[in-house]
N, C-alpha and C positions, 0 to 999 in steps of 0.2 A: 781374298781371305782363304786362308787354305781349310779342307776339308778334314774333317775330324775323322780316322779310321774308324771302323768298324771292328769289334770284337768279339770273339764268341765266349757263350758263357762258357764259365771252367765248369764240367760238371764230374761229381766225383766217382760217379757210380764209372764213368768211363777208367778211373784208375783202378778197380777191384772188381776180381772176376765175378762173371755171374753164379756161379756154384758159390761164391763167399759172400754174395748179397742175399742168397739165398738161405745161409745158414742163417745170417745177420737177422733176417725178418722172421727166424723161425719154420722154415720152408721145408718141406723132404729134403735129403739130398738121395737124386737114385743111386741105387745100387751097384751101378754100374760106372757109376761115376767115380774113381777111383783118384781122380789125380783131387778134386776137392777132398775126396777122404781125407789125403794122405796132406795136404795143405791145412785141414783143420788140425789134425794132428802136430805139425809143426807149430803155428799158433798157440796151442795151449799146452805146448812144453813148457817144463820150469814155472817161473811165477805169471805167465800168460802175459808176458808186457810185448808181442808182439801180438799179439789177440787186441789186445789194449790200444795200440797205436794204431791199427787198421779200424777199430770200430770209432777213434776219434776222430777219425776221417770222415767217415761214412755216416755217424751219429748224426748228423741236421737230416740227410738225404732219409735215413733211416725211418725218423721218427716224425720227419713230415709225412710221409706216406703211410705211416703206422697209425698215428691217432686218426684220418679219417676215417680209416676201416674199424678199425679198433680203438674206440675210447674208452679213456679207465683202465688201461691195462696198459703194460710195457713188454717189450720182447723179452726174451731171454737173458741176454748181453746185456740186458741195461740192466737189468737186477745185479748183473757180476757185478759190474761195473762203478752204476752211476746209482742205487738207490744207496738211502742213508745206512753210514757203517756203522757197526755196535762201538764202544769208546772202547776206547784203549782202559786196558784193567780187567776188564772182565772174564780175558781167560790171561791170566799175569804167564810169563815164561814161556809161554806157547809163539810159534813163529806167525799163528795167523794173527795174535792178538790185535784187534782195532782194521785189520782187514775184511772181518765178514758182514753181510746185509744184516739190518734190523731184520728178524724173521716175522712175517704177518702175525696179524692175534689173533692168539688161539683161545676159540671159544667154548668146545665142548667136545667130548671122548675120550677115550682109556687110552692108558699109556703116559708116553712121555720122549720127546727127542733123547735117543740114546744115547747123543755126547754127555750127557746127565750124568749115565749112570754104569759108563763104559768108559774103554780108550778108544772110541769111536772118534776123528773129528767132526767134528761140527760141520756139516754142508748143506748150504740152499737149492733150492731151484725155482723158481720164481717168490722168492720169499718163503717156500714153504719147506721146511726139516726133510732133506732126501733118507734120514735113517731112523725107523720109530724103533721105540720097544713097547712089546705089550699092548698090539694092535687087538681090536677085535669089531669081526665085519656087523654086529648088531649096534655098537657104538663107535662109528670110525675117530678120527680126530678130524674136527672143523677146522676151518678158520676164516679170519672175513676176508671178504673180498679185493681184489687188487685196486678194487675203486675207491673203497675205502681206507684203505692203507694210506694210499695216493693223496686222499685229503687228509689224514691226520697230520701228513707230515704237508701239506701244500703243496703241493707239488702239482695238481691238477691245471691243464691251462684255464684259459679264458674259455674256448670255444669247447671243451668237454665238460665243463661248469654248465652250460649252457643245452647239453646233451643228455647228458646222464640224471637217470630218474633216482626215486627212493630205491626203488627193487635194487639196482645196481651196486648202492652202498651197503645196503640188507644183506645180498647176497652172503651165502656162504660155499667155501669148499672145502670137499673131504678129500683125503688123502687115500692113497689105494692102497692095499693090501701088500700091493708088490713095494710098499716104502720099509716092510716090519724083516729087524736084521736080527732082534731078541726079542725071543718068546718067554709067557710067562709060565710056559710051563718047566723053564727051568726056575728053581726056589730061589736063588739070590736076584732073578729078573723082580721076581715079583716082592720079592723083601724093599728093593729099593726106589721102585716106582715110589708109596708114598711119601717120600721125602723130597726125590724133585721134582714130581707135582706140586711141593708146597712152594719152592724155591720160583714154580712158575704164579704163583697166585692162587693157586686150587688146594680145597682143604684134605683131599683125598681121592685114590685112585676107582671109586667107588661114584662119588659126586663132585661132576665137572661143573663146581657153580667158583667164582672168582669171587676172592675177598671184595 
């Protein structure tokens, strides 16, 4: 009876550099490392669909080794990527329409994402607004947790179901200072925060309580 070969596993990490598994997990890249620079750079040229197809590669490898260390939370890349996208309609005419992340919820603080209330677009970075207006450091902007995000929409496995406390859903995070592009101390900042506060839920830029 003949003998069955033997095979090695395919493993994927062997097809993408380490400087780009590194990015992939959220990793430094040093300084001096120039050719990953300039490779991340190529990657998220244009509409990042070569960013796109490297991390569809590398997504199982990725995110097996990510929830053991990190549960409740996702990289970077997968927010681009793979959390759930806002619908089509919400910003009508616009080229990103129905391509960006659901952004986390927002719980409490002054201001207001500036795509609101500018020609800002709208950008994420782990679910949370990269551009505020009308930050201020005694009342930052919250918002909950990626653990909790994770379970509204489902998205949680089995085995971080299993992991994750109350504190982890509770949590909150604040947004840093270095995210405010419009201040209110220009007048028309501050004229139009109260209206897309309202647009988000809140009755006013004053009190961050949700209908």
């Amino acid at each position: 009876m003949p003998r069955r070969r033997r095979t090695e596993k395919a493993i994927p990490h062997a097809e993408i550099a380490d400087g780009l598994m590194a990015y992939l997990t959220d990793e430094p890249i040093p300084d001096l490392d120039s050719e990953t620079k300039f490779a991340i750079i190529l990657l998220e040229a244009g509409d990042c669909e070569a960013l796109r197809e490297v991390w569809n590669r590398a997504r199982g490898e990725v995110l097996g080794a990510w929830l053991k260390d990190h549960p409740g939370t996702r990289p970077a890349v997968w927010w681009r990527f793979d959390a759930p996208r806002q619908p089509m309609g919400r910003w009508p005419d616009c080229f990103w329409d129905g391509r960006l992340c659901e952004p986390r919820g927002f719980i409490s603080g002054a201001g207001c994402d500036a795509s609101l209330i500018s020609a800002y677009m709208p950008s994420f970075a782990f679910g949370l607004p990269a551009c505020w207006a009308g930050y201020e450091e005694e009342n930052p902007p919250t918002f909950e947790s990626q653990a909790s995000c994770l379970q509204r929409y489902g998205l949680l496995t089995a085995g971080e179901k299993k992991v994750l406390t109350a504190d982890d859903y509770s949590a909150v995070e604040a947004l840093s200072a270095e995210c405010e592009v419009l201040s209110t101390s220009e007048k028309w900042v501050r004229e139009r925060i109260p209206a897309a506060r309202r647009t988000m839920g809140f009755h006013d830029v004053e009190q961050a309580q949700p209908y």
